[in-house]
Every structure is written in structure tokens, then in C-alpha cells.
N, C-alpha and C positions, 0 to 999 in steps of 0.2 A: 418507596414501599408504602402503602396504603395501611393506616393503623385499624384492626376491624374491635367488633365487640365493645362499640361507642353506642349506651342506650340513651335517650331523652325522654321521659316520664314513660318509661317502662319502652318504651319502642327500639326497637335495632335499627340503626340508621346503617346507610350504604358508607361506607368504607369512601372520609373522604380524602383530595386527592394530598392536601395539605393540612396538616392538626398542628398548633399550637400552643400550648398551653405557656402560659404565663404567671409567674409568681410574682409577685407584689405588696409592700407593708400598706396598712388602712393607716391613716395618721389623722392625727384631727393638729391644729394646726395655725396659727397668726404672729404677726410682729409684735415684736414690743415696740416702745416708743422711739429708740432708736436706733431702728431697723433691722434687729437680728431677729431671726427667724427660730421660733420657736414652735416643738413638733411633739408631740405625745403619740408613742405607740401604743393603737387599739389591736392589730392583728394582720395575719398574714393573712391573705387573697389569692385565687386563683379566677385567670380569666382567659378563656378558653377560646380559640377562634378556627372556627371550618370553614375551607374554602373545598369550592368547587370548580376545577376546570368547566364541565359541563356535568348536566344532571338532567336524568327526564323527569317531564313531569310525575310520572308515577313514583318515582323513586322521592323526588321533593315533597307534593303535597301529603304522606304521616308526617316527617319531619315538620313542616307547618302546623299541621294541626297539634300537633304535639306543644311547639313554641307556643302556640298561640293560644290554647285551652287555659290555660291558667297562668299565672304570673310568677308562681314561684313554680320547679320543678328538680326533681333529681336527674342526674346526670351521672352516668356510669361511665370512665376512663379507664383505659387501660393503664398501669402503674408498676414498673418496675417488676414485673412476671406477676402481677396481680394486677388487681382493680382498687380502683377508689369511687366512691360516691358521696358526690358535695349536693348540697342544694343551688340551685342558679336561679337569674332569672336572665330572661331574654334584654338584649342588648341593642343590638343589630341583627338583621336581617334586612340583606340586602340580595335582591333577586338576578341583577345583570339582566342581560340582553334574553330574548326570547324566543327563539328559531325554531324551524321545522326542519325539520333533517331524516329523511327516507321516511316520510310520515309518521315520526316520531318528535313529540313536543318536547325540544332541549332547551333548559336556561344555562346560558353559559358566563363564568364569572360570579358565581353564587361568594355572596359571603355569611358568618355565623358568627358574633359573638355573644355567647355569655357569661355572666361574673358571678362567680359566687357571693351566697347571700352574707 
């Protein structure tokens, strides 16, 4: 089932075919001298990852410009019969393979991660 009503700096992306989202602690972090590991919790994280079977170009390039206009941006998820919106910034963006398919420009294998700030 495709999760919809996912925006990137205000834009409505295409419903992708796989969402992710990921929670995570921010720690900062080093050994002591004799080597236990010592970790300070700064905060929880979210890091969110879209994939795409296949995607046309039309539907890909707002989502690019969108990533790629600015460095930080909001990000609207769907959330437990609501929404949430974090700040991100772009992570990855990874395009996959490039095809032509009935005269239409498909990248197929798209990936999306980004982290909240």
C-alpha cells in the first residue's frame, strides 16, 4: 500500500512505493582510557527513506528541485491518523538506472534519504 500525503518544501510527492521511516538517539560519544564506551544522550532522530520501484521523469524532477533548492527543508509524514512535520536535510539521493519505456522517461531503483535536523 503506497503511503500518500508525503510534502517536501511545500510540494506533494507521488506516493512512494516504499516509506521508511526510522527513529534513532543522536549521542555524542568516546572511550575512556580503558575502553568503555561512554555516550551522552542529545536527542531522538528521525530518518526517513523513499524508495522507488520506478518513477517518470515528470513525477521525479519537483521532488529534485525541491531536495535540492535549499539544504534544510520541511517535510510533511503521514503519522498515526495525522501528520507530522520535522525539518530534514537531504541525505541521499540516489537516481538508479534510466530507461525509456513507451516513450516515457523512467528511473527505476530511485532512492531518498533524509534526516532530520
Amino acid at each position: 500500500m503506497s503511503v500518500v500525503g508525503i510534502t517536501i518544501a511545500g510540494v506533494t510527492i507521488k506516493p512512494p512505493s516504499t516509506f521508511n521511516p526510522e527513529y534513532y538517539p543522536l549521542t555524542k560519544g568516546g572511550r575512556t582510557t580503558d575502553g568503555t564506551m561512554q555516550l551522552d544522550f542529545l536527542a531522538n532522530k528521525i530518518k526517513l527513506t523513499f524508495k522507488y520501484a520506478a518513477i517518470a521523469g515528470g513525477d521525479l524532477h519537483p521532488i529534485m528541485a525541491a531536495l535540492l533548492a535549499n539544504l534544510f527543508m520541511t517535510v510533511t509524514i503521514p503519522d498515526q491518523g495525522g501528520s507530522t512535520s520535522i525539518t530534514c536535510y537531504r541525505a541521499k539521493l540516489a537516481l538508479g538506472n534510466l530507461v525509456s519505456q513507451a516513450g516515457t522517461w523512467m528511473y527505476k531503483d530511485v532512492e531518498i534519504d533524509l534526516i532530520q535536523q
